[in-house]
Backbone bond lengths (Angstrom), bond angles and torsions (degrees), N, CA, C in turn:
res aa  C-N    CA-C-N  psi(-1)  N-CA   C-N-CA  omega(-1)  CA-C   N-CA-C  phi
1 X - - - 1.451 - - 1.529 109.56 -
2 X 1.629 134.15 162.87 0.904 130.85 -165.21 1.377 99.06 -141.21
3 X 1.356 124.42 116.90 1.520 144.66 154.46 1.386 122.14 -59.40
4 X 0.970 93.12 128.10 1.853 97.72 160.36 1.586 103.29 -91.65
5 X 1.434 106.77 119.35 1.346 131.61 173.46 1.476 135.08 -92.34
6 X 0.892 158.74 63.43 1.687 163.67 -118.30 2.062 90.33 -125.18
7 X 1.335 89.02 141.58 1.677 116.72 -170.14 1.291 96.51 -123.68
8 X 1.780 106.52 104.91 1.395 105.06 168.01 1.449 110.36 -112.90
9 X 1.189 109.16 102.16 1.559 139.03 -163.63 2.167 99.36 -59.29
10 X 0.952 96.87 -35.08 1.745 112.99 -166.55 1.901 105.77 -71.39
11 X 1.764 85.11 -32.83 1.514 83.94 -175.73 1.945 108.56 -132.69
12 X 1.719 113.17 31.43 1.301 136.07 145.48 1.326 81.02 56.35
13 X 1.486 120.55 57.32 1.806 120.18 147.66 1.598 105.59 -149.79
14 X 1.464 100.43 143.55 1.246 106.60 143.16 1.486 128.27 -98.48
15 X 1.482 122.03 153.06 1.162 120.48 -144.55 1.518 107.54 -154.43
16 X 1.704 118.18 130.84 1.013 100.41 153.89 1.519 114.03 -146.01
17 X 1.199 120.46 179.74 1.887 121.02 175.08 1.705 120.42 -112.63
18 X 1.319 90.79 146.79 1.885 91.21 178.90 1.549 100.42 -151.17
19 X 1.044 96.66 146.83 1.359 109.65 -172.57 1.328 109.51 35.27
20 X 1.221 139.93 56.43 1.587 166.75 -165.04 1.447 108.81 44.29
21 X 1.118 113.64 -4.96 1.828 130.07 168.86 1.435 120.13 -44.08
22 X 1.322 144.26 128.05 1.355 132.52 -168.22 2.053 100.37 -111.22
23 X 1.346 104.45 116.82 1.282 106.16 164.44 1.622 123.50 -106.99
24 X 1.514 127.82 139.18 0.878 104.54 177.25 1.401 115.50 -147.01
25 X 1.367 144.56 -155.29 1.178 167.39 114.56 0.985 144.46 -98.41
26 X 1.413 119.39 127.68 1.337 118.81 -150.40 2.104 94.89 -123.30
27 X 1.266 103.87 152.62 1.474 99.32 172.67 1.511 98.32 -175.97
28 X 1.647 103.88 163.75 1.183 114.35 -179.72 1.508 104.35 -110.45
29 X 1.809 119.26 169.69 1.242 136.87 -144.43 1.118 98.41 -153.72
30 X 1.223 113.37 116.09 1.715 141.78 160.27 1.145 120.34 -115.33
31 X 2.072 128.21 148.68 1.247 103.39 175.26 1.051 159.87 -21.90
32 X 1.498 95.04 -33.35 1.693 111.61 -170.56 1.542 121.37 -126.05
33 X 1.942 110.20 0.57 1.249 105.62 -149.15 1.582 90.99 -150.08
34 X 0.932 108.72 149.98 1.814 109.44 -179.33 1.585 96.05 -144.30
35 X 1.172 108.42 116.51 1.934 125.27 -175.59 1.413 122.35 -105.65
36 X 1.153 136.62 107.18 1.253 123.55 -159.54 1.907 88.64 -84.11
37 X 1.378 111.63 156.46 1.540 112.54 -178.22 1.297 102.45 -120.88
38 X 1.760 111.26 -42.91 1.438 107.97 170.78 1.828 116.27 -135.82
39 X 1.072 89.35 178.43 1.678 84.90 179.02 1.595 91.66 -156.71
40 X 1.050 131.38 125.50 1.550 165.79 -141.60 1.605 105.50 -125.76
41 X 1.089 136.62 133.89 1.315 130.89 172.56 1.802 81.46 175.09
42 X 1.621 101.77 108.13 1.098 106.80 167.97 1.739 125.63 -86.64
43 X 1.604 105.67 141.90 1.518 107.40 -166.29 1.785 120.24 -24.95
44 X 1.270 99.10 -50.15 1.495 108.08 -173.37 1.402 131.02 -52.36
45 X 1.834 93.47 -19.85 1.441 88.28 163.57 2.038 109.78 -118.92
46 X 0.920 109.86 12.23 1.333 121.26 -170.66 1.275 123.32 -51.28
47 X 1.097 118.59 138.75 1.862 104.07 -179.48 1.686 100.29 132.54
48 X 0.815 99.32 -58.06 2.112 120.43 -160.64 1.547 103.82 -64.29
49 X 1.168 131.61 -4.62 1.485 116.65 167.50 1.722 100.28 110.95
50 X 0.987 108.56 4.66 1.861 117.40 -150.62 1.930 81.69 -56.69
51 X 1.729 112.20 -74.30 1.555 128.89 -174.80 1.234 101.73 -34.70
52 X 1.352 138.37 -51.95 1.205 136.86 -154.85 2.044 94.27 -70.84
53 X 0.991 110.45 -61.30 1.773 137.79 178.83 1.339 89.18 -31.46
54 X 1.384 135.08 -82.27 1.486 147.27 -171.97 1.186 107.75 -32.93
55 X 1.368 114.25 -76.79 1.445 126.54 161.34 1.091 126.79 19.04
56 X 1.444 85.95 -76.73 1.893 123.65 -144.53 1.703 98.98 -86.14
57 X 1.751 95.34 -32.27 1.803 96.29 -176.55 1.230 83.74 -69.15
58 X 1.088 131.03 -87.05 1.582 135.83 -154.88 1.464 115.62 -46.47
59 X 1.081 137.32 -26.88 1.409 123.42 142.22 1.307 133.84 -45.10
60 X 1.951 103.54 -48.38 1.347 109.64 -158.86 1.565 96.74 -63.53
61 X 1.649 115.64 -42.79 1.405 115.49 162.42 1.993 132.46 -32.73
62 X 1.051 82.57 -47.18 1.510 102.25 -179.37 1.766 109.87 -51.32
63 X 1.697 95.71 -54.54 1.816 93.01 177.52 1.032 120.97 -83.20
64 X 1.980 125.76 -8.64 1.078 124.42 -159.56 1.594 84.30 -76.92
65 X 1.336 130.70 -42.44 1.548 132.22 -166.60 1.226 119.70 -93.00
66 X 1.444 125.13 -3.06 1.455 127.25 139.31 1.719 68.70 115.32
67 X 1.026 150.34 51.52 1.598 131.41 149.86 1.705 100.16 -112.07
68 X 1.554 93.22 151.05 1.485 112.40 163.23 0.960 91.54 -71.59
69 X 2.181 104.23 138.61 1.313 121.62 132.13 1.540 123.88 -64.45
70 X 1.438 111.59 158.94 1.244 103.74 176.18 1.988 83.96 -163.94
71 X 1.690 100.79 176.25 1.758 106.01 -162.93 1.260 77.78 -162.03
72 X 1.399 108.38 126.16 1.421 165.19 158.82 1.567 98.62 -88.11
73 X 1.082 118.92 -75.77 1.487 141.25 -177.74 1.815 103.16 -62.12
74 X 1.635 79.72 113.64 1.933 72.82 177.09 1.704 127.86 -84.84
75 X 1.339 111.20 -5.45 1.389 101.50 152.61 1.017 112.75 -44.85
76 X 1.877 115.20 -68.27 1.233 125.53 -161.38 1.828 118.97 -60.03
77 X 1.526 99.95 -15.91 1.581 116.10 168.12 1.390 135.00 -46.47
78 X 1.823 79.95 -48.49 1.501 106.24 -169.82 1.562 111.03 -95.92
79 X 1.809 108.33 -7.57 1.320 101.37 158.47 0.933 126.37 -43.80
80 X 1.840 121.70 -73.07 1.098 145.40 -79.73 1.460 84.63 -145.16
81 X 1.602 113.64 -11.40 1.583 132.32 160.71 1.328 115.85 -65.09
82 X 1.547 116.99 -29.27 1.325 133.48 -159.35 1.204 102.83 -121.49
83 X 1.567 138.62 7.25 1.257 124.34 -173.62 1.903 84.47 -157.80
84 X 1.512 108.00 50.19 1.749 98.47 163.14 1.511 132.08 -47.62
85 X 1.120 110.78 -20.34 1.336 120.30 179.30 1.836 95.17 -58.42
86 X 1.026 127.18 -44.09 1.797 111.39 165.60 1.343 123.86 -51.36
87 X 1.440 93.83 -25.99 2.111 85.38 175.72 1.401 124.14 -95.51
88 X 1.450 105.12 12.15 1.502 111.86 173.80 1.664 115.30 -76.25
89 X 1.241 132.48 94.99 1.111 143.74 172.66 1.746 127.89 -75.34
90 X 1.437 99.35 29.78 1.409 104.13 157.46 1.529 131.77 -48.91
């Protein structure tokens, strides 16, 4: 399934809604490095790929602007375990 994802830069989450439910990700921002700390996806909508979705925006963000990802957040740990191709810093 595919989310619409919105990056609210002001308040260091990406974010999205389903079934009026708010999921999100939250992370902090350093020159060089953008860390996800948590990632939020409450039970009720859980299951559907939502965590994985968040993630992936907020990474894809991360390389589009030349910052390391990095995970605080061990969902986001165990992403980013499974998708090394983000930690390649070519």
């Amino acid at each position: 399934m595919t989310y619409t994802i919105c990056h609210y830069p002001d308040q260091s989450r990406f974010m999205t809604e389903c079934e009026g439910v708010t999921a999100y990700v939250e992370y902090i921002r350093t020159d060089r490095v953008l860390d996800i700390v948590h990632t939020i996806v409450p039970q009720s909508i859980g299951g559907r790929g939502i965590a994985a979705a968040l993630v992936r925006a907020a990474f894809d963000y991360a390389r589009e602007n030349g910052l390391v990802p990095q995970a605080a957040c061990p969902y986001a740990h165990a992403w980013l375990l499974r998708h090394p191709e983000y930690l390649d810093r070519d």
